[in-house]
Every structure is written in C-alpha cells, then in structure tokens.
Steps between C-alpha positions, in 0.01 A plus 500: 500500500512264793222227468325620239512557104689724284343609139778596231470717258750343224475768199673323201858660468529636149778337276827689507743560271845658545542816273803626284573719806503237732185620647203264618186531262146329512398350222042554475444564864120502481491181343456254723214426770602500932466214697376444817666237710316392854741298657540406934819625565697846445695498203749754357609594175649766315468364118325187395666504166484633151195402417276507177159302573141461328196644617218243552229530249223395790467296822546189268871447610442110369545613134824810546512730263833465264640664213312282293117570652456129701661221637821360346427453081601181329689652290729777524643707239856407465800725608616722142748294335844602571870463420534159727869520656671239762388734739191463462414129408582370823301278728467800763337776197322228397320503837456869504317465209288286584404658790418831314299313223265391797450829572797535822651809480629493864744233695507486853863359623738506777905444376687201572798313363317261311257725304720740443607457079073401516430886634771659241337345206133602638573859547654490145183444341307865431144364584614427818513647854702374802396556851717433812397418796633498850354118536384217337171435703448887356561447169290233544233696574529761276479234228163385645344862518648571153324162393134637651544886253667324167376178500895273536777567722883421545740493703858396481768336821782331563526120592360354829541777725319747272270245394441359855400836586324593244282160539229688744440727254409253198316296744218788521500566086401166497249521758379797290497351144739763404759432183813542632873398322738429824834472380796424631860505408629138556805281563795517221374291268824299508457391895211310474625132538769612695409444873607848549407727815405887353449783717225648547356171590387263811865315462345228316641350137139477374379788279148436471368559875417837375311344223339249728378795696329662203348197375246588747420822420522529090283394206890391310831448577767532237913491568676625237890376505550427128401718198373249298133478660526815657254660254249276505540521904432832552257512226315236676545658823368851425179360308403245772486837742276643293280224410458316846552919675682345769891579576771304324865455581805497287832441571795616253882440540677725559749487254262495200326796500746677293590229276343542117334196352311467195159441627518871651679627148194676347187684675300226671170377356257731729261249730202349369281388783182281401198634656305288708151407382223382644327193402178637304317201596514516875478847505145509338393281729690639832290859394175314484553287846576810647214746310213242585646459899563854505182595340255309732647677838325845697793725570823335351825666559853490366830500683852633340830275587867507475512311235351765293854629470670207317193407275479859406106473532462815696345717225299209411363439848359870507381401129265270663415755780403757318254248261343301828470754753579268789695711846883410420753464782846385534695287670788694737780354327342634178470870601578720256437239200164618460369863449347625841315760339305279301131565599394173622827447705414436853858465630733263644362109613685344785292344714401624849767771448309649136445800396185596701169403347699290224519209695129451538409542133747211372433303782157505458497477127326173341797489231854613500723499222906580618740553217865363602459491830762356787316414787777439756490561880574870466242549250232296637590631858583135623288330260213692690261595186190407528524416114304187384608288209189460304435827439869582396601564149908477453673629247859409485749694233436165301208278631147573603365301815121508516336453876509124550442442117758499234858590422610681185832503426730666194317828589640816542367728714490801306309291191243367748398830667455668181323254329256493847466853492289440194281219675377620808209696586486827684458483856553778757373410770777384767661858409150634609520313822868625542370850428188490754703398767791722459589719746796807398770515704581741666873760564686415816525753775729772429847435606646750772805677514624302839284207446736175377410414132274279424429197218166611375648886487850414275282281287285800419784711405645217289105439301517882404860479378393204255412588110494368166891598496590272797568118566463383871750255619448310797714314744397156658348571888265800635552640139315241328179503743485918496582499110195261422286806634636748242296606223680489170441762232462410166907438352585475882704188476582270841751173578554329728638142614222324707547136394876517623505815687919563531522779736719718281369408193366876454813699530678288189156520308425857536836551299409212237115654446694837460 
C-alpha cells in the first residue's frame, strides 16, 4: 500500500513438534491470543516463529502476567536437585540457569564465532529455549517486546560487531525501563593484554570500545575473562536488571563458557531480591499533603504516565479511581497502561492534539494529580500544555512532588496511591463536566469500491478486529497518532516505543510479545 498503512493480522503460530513419522504436528493450537501489528511500511512473512506466549490478564501491561501470577518473585523455587556432571557445572549452564530461575524461558541470539561454546551450553539446559534470528538489531527487539509480556528479557551476540549492532536496540529498553540481560560472547580470555587485533572488530587492539559504548546505555557492566569472580559477576549483573529495570550488559570469554568450576558445581542458590520499602514516615505525611491539597479543589482530575509501567502502580492508580471519582486520562506514551473501559476514563491527554473534550476538562481542572509522568516535547506537544505548576500533584515511581510545596522522597508509587485512595473524598464532578460536554463520535463515510482507502476507514476495520484476545503493537510514525484513537477492550493489551521511537522497533517486538 503506497503512502498509506498496512494492519497485520499476526495469529500466534502454534508450537510444532516433529512426529515419529516425520510429520509436522501442532502442539495446543487454540492456545495462544493473535496480535495485531500497525506498522508504516509493507512487510512480509511467512512464519514468525514457534511461538508459545501469555495472554494478558487486562490492559495493565505494567505488571505481565507470568507463570508465577505478578512481576518477577524474590525468590524462586530452585531447579530439582540433580546428578551434577562436568557437563553441566560449567560457567555457560550456570547462566542458563540463572536465566530460567528469573523466570526466562526464551533467548534471543544470532551465531557467531565467539558465542558459539556460550549457545551449546544454553540450549543444553531443559528450561531453556533458543531463538535465532536473522539480525542482531532483531533480536534486539524481540528481547524488548518479550521484556513488555514476561516481565525480563535476553538476548545473546557475538563481540563488537554483534554487540555494535545490537547497541540500538538496548538503547530503547533503557529508554523504556525494561530488564533486559545483553550478553555477549567476548575476546579469548587469554588475549587481553596482548595488543592483539581480532576480527570482527574496528582494527583496533583495545577491547573495551564495545564496552565504552554500552556504558551509556546499561544500568551494569560486567566482563567476565576469569572464573574466579565470574559468579558473583553475573549474579550481580542479572539482579541489578531487575532491581534498577533498566538493561545490563555482560561480557563472557569465549573460551570459558564450557569450562567447569566449583562455584557452578551444585544448583545455584535461587535469587533473593530485597523489596523496596517505603519510608513509613514520609509516606504518612506525603498522603496527608496531598489529601488536604487535593481535598480543598472543585473538579480535581488525575492523569496516568509511563512510568506506571516500571513502578507497577497501574492497578493501584485505578485503586484510587475507583475510591475518588475524579475523570482519569492518560498520557500518550502511557496508552494501554491504564484500563480504557474504566467508567470515568475520558481518554488520551496531549495537549492541543487530545482526545476531544479531554483536553478541556484537565486543563481546566483546579487540581491535577499525574502518576509517572514524562513530560517531554512529544508528550507535551512542544512543551505547549497549558499546565500550571501549583495546581500539579507529581507522583514519581519513588517521590511525591506537591505543587510548589514539598518533596517526599523514599516513596513508592504504588504505596502512596493506595494509601490516598483511603484519604480522599468523593468528587465527581470534572467527570460530570466531561460528560455534559461530550459529544459521540460519529462512523466515517462508507468506503467505495473505486474510491482510494482512506485513514479514518482502515482504522475502523482495525477497532472491530480488537478483543480481549488481542495485543496491539504499534510502530513509531502515523501509527502512533491513529493508534492513540483506538479504543481498547478490557485484556486488549498495546506497546509501543514513543520515548525513543526506532522505526522498526515493532517488527522485532511483535515476535518477542508473541
């Protein structure tokens, strides 16, 4: 389609297994729920993988569903003792282990001569899944959408021109707040020091430019070329993902993946994460700052943010909704983080380009409290919001800013919202304004059989298409302006990249979400 959009219908391909006959057999091929990817440019495809994905519980794609009910657990069960051979207490299964105590089941990797004995000992362990892809910038990607469903990603590469290319990709997690292992098969452990030139690289004796690079665009670095601290490296390494939910990178030689050691000679004490508390003190008195300012105004209103996703606050923020009353919108970049069919939702705030009639009731609200909110120049529409200051509540995943007044810090979001939810006072009325002025849209012209296709008319066929069995995944451009005017079902889950906006990105996620 020539200057226009294309809408694909990407049903998930059942998992296939070869039987004693040597025919092809699906494995459960009503399991899993479609996709719809909305995306600029043509793309074609035959197979998208084997693929065995969850089904969102609800539009609250900040908390995933996983095969434990939530976000990641502190603690995992460990793996059933078993008979511990050479095999398997090498530095490489040690890694695979890890990564399916955290709940990875799938790898996303393209081959190369340095991660090669890394990928051997990862498809050796049971728990453990490896996909191939035809890039790294893909795999990549497909890390990041995995990420969004099951709550960590990773992704595997080989040194400098994998991990070059795969740079992009980790770059956008980390815009995103998305846990993410990167790794990377490195250098021979035996050439650092050397002055060496590998291939593979920019001709230069100096092994950490691809490190350099990353430094950038990670949470933690680790290179692993000795065995001696290479447990507590990659330990430290896959808990600092999950703790700070930001991409990390780790680099392993390549010539010790397959080499036993006796830190990796017994099943690995499973993860125990601390949780993060909030500081009782300031939170008591954050709730009543905000109660007694939010208390005293006419027709308050609340505003949903990306950050919602990484504080896991989203079920809390429609908690609060549901006890105040107050019209809830979101932010564009936080689409799909809270439920649209929530009965005081009043759509999508951006400015001058809103949802119609939403605009006017925050904008003329006398109090506004946003939860994890960016406000950048694509979501303020060039810092053109006609927002002011002292009648803005902020609430950051862990600090509360109150109009010109105080700071709280040590606060989580999800902790403050609930405990507010108990503290306000019922008031309806900027959702009555919203609901006096609104005017239903209306259906587009029919379409004729000659007439050239338009926007308004593809979009309709793509709303009735959407159901509680379908995730929406849209790419950066005229996708992400047409998308905000979808209306989500309940379970409808959406992504999308609007802080970076990769042009790409989509194609690589769909097959990650999947």
């Amino acid at each position: 389609m020539e200057n226009g959009h294309l809408a694909s219908y990407v049903g998930y391909t059942p998992k296939r297994k070869i039987s004693q006959n040597g025919n092809t057999e699906f494995e459960n091929p009503s399991q899993n729920p479609p996709i719809i990817q909305i995306f600029d440019a043509i793309v074609r495809s035959n197979d998208i993988g084997a693929i065995n994905g969850f089904k969102p519980t609800s539009n609250d794609v900040g908390c995933p569903p996983l095969p434990h009910h939530g976000a990641i657990v502190p603690v995992q069960k460990p793996i059933s003792p078993a008979v511990i051979g050479s095999s398997e207490s090498t530095l490489g299964r040690h890694i695979a282990r890890r990564l399916v105590q955290i709940g990875v089941t799938d790898v996303f990797s393209v081959p190369g001569d340095f991660n090669l004995t890394l990928l051997d000992h990862l498809i050796a362990e049971p728990g453990l899944n490896l996909i191939g892809c035809c890039n790294e910038l893909n795999a990549g990607y497909a890390a990041d959408g995995y990420a969004r469903c099951r709550g960590v990603g990773a992704c595997v590469v080989t040194f400098t021109v994998g991990g070059l290319s795969i740079l992009n990709a980790i770059a956008g997690a980390y815009s995103e707040n998305l846990p993410l292992i990167c790794i990377v098969g490195g250098p021979n452990s035996n050439d650092y020091g050397t002055n060496r030139i590998l291939h593979h690289t920019t001709g230069l004796p100096d092994f950490s430019q691809e490190l350099r690079c990353f430094r950038t665009v990670t949470c933690y670095q680790a290179v692993v070329n000795n065995l001696e601290d290479a447990h507590e490296l990659i330990d430290t390494a896959i808990s600092t993902a999950l703790k700070e939910s930001k991409p990390v990178y780790l680099s392993v030689s390549c010539n010790l993946a397959g080499i036993p050691y006796p830190t990796f000679n017994r099943e690995p004490v499973p993860f125990f994460l601390s949780p993060r508390l909030s500081n009782q003190m300031g939170l008591e008195a954050a709730v009543e700052a905000t109660a007694e300012f939010l208390n005293k105004a006419v027709k308050p209103v609340m505003v949903g943010g990306p950050k919602l996703r990484v504080a896991k606050a989203s079920d809390a923020l429609v908690e609060l909704a549901n006890a105040c009353g107050y019209a809830m919108a979101v932010m564009p970049s936080a689409k799909g983080l809270v439920p649209e069919y929530h009965p005081h939702f009043i759509g999508t705030y951006w400015g001058a380009v809103s949802t119609p009639f939403c605009a006017e009731i925050v904008e003329s609200a006398d109090a506004y409290l946003f939860a994890g909110p960016i406000f950048n120049d694509y979501s303020s529409v060039g810092y053109s919001l006609l927002l002011k200051k002292e009648k803005t509540i902020i609430v950051q995943p862990d600090r509360v800013v109150i109009a010109d007044g105080p700071t709280f810090g040590c606060i989580l979001m999800k902790d403050f919202l609930q405990a507010l939810s108990k503290r306000l006072k019922r008031n309806t009325t900027a959702y009555d304004n919203y609901f006096r002025i609104l005017v239903p849209e209306g259906l587009p012209p029919r379409c004729e059989p000659k007439e050239a296709l338009r926007t308004n008319v593809l979009f309709k066929h793509i709303q009735e298409m959407l159901s509680s069995d379908t995730v929406v995944v849209a790419e950066t451009g005229d996708s992400w302006f047409n998308c905000q005017k979808l209306k989500l079902p309940q379970g409808c889950g959406y992504e999308f990249q609007m802080q970076y906006g990769s042009i790409g990105w989509s194609v690589g996620a769909t097959l990650g979400y999947a």
